[in-house]
KEKE-3310 file (N, C-alpha, C; in steps of 0.2 Angstrom, whole numbers, plus 5000, padded with zeros to 4 digits):
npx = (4835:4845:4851:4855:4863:4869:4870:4867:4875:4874:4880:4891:4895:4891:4896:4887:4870:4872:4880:4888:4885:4889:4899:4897:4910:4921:4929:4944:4959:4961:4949:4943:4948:4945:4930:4934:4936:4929:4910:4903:4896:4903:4915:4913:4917:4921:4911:4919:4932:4942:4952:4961:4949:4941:4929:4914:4912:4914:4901:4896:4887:4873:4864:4848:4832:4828:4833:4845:4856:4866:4878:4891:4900:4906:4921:4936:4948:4953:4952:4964:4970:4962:4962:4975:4972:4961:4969:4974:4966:4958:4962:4953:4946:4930:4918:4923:4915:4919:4916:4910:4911:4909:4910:4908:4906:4920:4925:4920:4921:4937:4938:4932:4942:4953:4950:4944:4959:4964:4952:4938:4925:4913:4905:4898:4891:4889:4875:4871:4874:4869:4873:4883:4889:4881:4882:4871:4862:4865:4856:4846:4842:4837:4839:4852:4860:4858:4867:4879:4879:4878:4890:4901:4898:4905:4916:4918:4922:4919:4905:4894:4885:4870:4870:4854:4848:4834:4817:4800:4788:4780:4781:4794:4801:4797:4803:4818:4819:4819:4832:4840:4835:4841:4852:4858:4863:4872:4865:4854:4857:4846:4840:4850:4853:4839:4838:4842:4836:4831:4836:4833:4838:4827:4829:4843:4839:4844:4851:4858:4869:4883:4887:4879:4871:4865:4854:4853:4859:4846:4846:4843:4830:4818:4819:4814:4799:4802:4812:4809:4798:4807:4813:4805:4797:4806:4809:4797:4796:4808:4803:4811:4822:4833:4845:4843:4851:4846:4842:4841:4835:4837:4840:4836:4834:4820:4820:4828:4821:4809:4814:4821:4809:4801:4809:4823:4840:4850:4858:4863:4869:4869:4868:4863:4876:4886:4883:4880:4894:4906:4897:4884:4884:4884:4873:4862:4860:4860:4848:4841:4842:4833:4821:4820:4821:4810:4799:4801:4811:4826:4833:4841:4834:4822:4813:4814:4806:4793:4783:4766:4749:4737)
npy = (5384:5379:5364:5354:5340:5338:5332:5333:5323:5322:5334:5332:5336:5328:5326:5321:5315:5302:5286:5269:5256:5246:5233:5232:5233:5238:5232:5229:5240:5247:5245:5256:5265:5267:5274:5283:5291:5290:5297:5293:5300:5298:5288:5270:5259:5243:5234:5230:5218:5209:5202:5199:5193:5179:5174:5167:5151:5148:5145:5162:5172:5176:5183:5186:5189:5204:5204:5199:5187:5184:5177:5181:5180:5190:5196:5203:5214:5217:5226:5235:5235:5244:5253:5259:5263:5275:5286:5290:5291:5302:5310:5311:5320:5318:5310:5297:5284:5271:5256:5245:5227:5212:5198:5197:5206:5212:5212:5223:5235:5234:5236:5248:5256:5258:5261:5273:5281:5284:5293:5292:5301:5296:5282:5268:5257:5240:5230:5218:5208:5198:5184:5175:5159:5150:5162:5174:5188:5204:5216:5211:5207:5218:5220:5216:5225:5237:5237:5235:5246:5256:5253:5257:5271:5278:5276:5277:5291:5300:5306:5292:5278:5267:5251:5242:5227:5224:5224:5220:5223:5233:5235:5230:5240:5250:5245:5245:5261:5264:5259:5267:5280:5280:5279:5285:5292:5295:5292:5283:5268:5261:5246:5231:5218:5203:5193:5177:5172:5160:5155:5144:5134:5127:5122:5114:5108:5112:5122:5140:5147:5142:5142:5140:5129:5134:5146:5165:5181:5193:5202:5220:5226:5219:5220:5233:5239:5233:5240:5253:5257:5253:5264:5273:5273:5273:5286:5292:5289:5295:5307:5315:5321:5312:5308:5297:5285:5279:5261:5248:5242:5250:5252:5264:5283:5287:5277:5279:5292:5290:5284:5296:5304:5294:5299:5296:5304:5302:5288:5271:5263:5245:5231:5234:5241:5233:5225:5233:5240:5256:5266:5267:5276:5289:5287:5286:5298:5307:5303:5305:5320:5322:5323:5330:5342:5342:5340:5353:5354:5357:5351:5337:5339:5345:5337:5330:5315:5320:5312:5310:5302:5294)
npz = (6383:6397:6401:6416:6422:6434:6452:6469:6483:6500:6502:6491:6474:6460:6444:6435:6435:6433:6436:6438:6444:6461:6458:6443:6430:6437:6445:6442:6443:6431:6424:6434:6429:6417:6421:6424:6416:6407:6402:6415:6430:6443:6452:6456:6467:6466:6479:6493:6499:6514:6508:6490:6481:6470:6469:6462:6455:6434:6422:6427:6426:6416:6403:6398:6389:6394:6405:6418:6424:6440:6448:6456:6468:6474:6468:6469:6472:6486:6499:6505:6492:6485:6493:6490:6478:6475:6480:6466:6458:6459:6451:6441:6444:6447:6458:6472:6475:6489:6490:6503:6509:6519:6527:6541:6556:6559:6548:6541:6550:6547:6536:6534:6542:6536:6523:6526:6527:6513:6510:6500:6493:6496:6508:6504:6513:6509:6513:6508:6500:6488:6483:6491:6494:6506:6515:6521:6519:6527:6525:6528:6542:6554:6566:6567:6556:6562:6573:6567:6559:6568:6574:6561:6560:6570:6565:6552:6542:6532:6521:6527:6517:6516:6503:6499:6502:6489:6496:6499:6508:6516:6527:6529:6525:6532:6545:6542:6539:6550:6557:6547:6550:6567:6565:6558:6540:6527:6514:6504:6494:6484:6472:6477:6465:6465:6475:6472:6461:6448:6431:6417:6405:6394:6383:6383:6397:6409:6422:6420:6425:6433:6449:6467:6463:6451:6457:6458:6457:6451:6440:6428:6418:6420:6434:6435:6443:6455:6460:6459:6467:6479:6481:6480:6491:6501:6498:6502:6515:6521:6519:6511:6515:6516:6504:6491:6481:6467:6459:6447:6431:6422:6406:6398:6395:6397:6409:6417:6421:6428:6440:6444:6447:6456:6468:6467:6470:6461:6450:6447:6437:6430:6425:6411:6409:6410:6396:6387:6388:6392:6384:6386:6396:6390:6380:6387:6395:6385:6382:6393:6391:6382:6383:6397:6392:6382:6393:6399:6411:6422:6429:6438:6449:6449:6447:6456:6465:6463:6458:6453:6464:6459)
capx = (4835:4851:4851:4861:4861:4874:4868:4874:4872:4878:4886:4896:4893:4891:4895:4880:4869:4872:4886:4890:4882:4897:4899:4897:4913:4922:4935:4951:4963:4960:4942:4940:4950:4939:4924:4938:4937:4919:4904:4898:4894:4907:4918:4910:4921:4919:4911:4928:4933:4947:4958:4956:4943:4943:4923:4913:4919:4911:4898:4891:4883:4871:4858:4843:4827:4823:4837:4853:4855:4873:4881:4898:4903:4911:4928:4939:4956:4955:4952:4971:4973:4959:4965:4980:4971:4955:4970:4976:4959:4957:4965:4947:4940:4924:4917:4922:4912:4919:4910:4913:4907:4912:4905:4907:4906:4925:4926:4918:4926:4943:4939:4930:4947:4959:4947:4945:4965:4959:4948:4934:4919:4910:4909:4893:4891:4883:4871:4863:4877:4863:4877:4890:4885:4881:4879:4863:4860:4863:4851:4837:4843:4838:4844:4862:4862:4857:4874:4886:4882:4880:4899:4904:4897:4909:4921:4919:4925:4914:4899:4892:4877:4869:4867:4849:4842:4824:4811:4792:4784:4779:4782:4800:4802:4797:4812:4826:4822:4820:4837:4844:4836:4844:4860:4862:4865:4871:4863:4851:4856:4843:4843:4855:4849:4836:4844:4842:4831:4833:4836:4833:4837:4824:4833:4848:4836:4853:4852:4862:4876:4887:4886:4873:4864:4860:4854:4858:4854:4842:4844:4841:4826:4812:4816:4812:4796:4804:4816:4804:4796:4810:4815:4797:4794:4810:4807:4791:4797:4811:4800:4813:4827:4840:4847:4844:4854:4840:4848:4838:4834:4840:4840:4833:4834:4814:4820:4831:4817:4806:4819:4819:4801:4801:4810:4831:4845:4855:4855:4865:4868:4873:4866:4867:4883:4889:4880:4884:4902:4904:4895:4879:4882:4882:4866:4855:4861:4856:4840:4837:4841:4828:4816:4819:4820:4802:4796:4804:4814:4832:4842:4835:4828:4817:4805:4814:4800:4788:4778:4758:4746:4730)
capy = (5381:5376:5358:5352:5332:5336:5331:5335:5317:5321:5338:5331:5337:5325:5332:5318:5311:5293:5282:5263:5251:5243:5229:5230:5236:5242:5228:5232:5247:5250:5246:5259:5273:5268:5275:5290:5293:5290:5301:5295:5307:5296:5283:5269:5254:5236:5232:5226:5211:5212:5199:5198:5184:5177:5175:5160:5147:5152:5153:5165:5179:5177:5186:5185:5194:5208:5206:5195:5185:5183:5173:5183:5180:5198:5193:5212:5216:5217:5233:5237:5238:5249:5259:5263:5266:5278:5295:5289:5288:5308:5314:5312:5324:5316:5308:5292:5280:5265:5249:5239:5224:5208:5193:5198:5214:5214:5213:5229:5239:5235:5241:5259:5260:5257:5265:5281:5284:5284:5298:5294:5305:5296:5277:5264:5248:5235:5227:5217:5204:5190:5179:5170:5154:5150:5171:5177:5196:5209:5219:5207:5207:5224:5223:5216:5230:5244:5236:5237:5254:5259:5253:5258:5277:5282:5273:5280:5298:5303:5304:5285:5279:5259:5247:5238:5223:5222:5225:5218:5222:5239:5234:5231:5247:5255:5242:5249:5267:5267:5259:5272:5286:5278:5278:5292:5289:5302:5292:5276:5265:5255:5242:5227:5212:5201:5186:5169:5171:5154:5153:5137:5134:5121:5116:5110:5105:5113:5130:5143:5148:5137:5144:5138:5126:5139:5152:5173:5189:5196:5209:5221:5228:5213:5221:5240:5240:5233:5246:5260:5255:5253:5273:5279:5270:5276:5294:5294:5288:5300:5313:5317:5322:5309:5305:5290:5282:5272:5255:5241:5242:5256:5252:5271:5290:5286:5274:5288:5299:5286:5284:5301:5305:5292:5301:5297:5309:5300:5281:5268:5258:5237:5226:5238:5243:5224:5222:5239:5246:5263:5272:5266:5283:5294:5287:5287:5305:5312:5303:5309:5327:5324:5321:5336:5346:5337:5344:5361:5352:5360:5349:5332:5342:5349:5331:5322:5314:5323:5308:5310:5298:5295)
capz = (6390:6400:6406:6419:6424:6440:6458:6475:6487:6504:6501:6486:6469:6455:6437:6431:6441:6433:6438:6438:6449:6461:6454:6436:6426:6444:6449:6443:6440:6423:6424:6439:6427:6410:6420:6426:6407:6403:6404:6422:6436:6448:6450:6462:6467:6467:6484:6495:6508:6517:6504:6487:6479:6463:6466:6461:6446:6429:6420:6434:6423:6410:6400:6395:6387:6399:6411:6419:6432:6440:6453:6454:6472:6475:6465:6472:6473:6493:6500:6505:6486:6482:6496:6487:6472:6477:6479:6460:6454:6461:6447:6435:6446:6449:6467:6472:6478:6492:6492:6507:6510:6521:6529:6549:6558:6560:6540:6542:6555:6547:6529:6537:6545:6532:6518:6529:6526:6507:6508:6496:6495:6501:6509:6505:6517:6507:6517:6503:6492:6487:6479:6495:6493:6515:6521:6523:6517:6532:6526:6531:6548:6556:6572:6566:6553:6567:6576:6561:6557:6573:6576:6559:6560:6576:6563:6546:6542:6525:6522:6525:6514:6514:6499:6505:6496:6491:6502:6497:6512:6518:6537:6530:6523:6539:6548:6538:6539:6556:6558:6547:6556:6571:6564:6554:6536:6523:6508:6501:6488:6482:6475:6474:6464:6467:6477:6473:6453:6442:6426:6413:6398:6391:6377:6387:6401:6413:6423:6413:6428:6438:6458:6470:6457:6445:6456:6457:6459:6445:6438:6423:6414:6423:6439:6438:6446:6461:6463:6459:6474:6486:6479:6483:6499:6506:6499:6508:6524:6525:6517:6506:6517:6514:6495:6486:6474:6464:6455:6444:6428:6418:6401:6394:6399:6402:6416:6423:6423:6432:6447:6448:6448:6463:6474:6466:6468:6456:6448:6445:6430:6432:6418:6405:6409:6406:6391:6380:6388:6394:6379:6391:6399:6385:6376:6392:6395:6378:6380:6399:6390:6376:6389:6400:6387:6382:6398:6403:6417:6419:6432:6441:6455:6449:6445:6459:6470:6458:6452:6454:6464:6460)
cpx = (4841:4848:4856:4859:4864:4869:4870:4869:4877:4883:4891:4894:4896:4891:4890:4878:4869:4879:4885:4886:4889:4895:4900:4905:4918:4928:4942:4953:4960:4953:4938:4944:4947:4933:4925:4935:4931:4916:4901:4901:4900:4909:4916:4916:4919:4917:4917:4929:4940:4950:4956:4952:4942:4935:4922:4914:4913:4908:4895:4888:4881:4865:4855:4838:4823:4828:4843:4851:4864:4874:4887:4901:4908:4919:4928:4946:4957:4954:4959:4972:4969:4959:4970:4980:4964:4959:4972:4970:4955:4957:4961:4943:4931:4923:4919:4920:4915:4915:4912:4908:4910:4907:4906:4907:4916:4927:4926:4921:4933:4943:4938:4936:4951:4955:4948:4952:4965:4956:4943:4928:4914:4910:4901:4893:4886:4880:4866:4867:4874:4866:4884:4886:4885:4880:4875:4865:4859:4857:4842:4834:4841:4841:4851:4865:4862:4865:4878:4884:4882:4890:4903:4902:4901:4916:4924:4918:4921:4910:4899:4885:4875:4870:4862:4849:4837:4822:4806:4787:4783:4783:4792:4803:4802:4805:4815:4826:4821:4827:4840:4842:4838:4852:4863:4865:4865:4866:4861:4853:4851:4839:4848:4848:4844:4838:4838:4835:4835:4831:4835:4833:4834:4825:4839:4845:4842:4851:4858:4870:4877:4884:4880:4866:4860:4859:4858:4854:4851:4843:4843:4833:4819:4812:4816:4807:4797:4807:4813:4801:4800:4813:4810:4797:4800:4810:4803:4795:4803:4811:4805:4820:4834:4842:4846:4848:4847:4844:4843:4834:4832:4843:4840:4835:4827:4816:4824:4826:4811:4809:4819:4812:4800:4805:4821:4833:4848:4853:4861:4866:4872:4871:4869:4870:4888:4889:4882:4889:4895:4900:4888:4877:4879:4876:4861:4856:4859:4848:4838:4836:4835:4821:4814:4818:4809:4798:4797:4805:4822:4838:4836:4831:4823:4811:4807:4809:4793:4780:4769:4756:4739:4723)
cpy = (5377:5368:5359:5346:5333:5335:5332:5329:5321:5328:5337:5334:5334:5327:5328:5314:5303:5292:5272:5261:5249:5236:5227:5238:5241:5238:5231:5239:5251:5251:5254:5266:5270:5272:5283:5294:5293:5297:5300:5299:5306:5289:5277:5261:5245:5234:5226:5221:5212:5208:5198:5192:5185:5178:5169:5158:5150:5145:5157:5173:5176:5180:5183:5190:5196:5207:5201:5193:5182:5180:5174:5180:5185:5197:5204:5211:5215:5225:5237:5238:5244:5258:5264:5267:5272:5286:5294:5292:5297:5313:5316:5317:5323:5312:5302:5290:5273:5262:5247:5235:5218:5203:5193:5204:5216:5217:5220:5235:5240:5237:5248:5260:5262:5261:5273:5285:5287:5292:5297:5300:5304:5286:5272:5257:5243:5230:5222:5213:5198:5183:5175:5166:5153:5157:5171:5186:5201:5211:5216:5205:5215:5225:5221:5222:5236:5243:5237:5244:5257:5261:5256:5267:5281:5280:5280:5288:5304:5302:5296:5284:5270:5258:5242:5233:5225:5222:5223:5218:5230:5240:5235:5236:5251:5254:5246:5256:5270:5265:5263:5278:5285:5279:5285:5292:5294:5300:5285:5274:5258:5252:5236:5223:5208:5194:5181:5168:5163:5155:5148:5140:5127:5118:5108:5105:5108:5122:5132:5147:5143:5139:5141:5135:5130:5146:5158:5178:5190:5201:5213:5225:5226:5217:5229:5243:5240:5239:5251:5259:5255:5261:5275:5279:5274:5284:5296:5294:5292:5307:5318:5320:5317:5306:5299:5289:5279:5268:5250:5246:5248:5254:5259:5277:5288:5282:5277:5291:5295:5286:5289:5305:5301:5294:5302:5303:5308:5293:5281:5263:5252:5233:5227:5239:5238:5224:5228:5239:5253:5267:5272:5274:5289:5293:5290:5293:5311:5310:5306:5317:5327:5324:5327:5342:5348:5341:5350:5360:5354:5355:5344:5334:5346:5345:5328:5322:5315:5319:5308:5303:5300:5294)
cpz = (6391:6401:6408:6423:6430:6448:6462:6480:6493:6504:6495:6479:6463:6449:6433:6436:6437:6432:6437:6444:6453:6461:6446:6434:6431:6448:6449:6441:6433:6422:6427:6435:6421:6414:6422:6419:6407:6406:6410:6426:6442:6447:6457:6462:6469:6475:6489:6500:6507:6512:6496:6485:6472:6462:6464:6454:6442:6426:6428:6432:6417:6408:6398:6393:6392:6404:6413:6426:6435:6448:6456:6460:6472:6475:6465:6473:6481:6496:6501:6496:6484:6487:6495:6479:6472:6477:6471:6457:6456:6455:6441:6437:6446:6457:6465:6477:6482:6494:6495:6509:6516:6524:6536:6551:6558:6554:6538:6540:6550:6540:6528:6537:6538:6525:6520:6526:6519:6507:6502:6498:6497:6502:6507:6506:6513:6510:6513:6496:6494:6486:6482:6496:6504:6518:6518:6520:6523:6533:6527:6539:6550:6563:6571:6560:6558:6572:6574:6561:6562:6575:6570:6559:6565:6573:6556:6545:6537:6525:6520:6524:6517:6508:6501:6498:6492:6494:6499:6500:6515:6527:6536:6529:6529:6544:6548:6541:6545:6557:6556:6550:6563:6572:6562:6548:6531:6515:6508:6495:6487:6475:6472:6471:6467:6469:6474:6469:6452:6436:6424:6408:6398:6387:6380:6392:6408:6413:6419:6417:6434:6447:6459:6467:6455:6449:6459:6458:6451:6445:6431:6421:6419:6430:6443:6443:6454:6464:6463:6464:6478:6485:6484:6491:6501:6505:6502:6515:6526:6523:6513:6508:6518:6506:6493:6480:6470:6458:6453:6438:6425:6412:6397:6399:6404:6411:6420:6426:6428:6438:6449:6449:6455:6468:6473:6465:6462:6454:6445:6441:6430:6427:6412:6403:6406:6401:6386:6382:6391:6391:6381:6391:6395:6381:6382:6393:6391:6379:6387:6396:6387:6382:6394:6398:6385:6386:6401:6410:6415:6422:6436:6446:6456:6446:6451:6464:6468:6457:6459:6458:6463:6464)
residu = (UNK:UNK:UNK:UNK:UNK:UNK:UNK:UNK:UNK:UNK:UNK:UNK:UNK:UNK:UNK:UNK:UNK:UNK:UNK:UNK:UNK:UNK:UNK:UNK:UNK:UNK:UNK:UNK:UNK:UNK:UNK:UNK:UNK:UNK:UNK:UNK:UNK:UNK:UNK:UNK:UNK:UNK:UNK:UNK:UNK:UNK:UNK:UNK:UNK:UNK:UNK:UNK:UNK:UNK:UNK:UNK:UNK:UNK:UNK:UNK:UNK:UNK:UNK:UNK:UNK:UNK:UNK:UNK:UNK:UNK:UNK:UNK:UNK:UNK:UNK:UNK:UNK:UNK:UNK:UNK:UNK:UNK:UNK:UNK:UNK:UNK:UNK:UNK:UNK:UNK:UNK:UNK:UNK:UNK:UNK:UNK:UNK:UNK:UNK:UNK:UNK:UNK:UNK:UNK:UNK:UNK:UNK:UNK:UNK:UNK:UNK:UNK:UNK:UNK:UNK:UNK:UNK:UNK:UNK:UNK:UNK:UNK:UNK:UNK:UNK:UNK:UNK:UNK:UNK:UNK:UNK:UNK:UNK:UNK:UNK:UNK:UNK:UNK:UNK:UNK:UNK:UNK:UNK:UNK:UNK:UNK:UNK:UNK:UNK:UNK:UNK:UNK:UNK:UNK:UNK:UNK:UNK:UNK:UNK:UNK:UNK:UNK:UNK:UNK:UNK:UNK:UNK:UNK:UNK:UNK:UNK:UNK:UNK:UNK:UNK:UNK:UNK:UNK:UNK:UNK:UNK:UNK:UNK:UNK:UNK:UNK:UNK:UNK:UNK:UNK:UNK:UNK:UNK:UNK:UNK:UNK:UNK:UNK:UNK:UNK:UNK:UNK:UNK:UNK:UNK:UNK:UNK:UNK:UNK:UNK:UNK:UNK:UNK:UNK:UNK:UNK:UNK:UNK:UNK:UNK:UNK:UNK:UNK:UNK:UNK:UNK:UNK:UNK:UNK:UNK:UNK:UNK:UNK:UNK:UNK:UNK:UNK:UNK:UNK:UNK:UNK:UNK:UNK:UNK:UNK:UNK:UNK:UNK:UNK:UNK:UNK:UNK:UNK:UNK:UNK:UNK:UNK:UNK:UNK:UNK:UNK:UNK:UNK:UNK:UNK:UNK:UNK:UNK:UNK:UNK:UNK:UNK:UNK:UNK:UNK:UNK:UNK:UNK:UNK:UNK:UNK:UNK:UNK:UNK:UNK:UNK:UNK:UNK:UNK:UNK:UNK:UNK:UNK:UNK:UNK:UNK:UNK:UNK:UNK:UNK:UNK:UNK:UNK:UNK:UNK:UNK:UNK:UNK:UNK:UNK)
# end
């Protein structure tokens, strides 16, 4: 029996459906061609603001048993630099992914335009970094999001997807995908972190990263069930016709096959990615194969959505 792990999000065709979270191992040049090289499906770039940012003082990452909680402050090159590196970055033959993000709608607006010349494959607006100390998370606003993409969709050229937060609430899940069926959106990623975890260390008695007194986004292993939930819900609610990313806590193939059984196109790896290196890709891959093998599955879409209720 063939396998084949490729995906197609938006028209584009992925040679694996697993790739890099943006964020994790995605800032610089070299970093953005180690994943040119590696075994993932695509190449996803550090979420961008117009200048670049160093990010908040350090420590602002740390692990723990079951998962990580980081505080980064979206430290990025600037988008005018990843703009000149996105045709370079063409030459691994795999999709790439622009992250943008900003802290106003012009921040936006001016990184669509200037990315669009770029040409990635496709473009995802994050609606959803839990970690500037004073902003708020777009994606919690639904009418200030429904204006951003509205304005950035007569804007952007590629296919455009989100990055949502978390959602915990059924009602909010309906929100959002009314705003993206509103807008028109090639693709869901979800999700980012979950904002504003604390960690302790009780020996010390002293949270474990510096930013906003201690806390951070969580993420890792602790917070899969969330994210298999915000998969499902949104693959119900858009009955299966727009792609998901699926992102949190991807440790194994099994958690692969979990995200895709919820309704994922494809899945993003950020914790793990930190914590092993690239060789991430290649393990969960052999183990997504043993798995589909296991079951008499040839390519993710033939489980994606799949999963039974009782």
């Amino acid at each position: 029996m063939s396998i084949n792990l490729s995906t197609v999000i938006a028209g584009v065709r992925f040679p694996s459906c697993l790739m890099n979270a943006a964020g994790a191992c995605c800032v610089t040049q070299e970093e953005l061609e180690a994943l040119g090289r590696s075994s993932a499906g695509a190449i996803v770039t550090k979420s961008m603001t117009p200048h670049p940012r160093t990010g908040n003082p350090s420590p602002r990452y740390y692990s723990f048993e079951g998962g990580s909680i980081n505080s980064m402050g979206l430290p990025n090159l600037g988008y005018p630099a990843y703009a000149r590196l996105i045709p370079e970055l063409k030459r691994f033959g795999k999709p790439i992914i622009a992250s943008i993000a900003g802290f106003r709608s012009q921040d936006f607006v001016e990184a669509a335009q200037v990315i669009n010349t770029a040409n990635p494959d496709l473009m995802e607006i994050n609606l959803s970094c839990p970690n500037i100390p004073g902003e708020p998370q777009i994606g919690y606003d639904f009418e200030g999001s429904k204006r951003l993409l509205k304005e950035l969709r007569s804007i952007v050229q590629v296919p455009m997807g989100v990055k949502l937060p978390p959602y915990f609430d059924p009602a909010h899940h309906e929100a959002m995908a009314e705003v993206l069926n509103q807008v028109g959106v090639a693709f869901v990623s979800v999700i980012n972190s979950l904002g504003n975890g604390l960690v302790v260390d009780p020996e010390k008695e002293l949270v474990v990263i510096k930013p906003k007194g201690g806390f951070g986004g969580i993420g890792g292993k602790i917070i899969k069930p969330v994210a298999l939930a915000n998969v499902r819900a949104f693959w119900k609610l858009f009955q299966g016709q727009v792609p998901i990313i699926g992102t949190g806590g991807v440790v194994t193939g099994t958690d692969v096959f979990e995200h895709l059984l919820c309704g994922a196109s494809a899945v993003q790896i950020g914790t793990t990615l930190v914590e092993e290196g690239l060789g991430a890709f290649e393990r969960i891959e052999k183990e997504l194969q043993g798995i589909f093998e296991k079951k008499g599955y040839q390519s993710p879409v033939d489980c994606r959505g799949a999963l039974r209720e009782l």
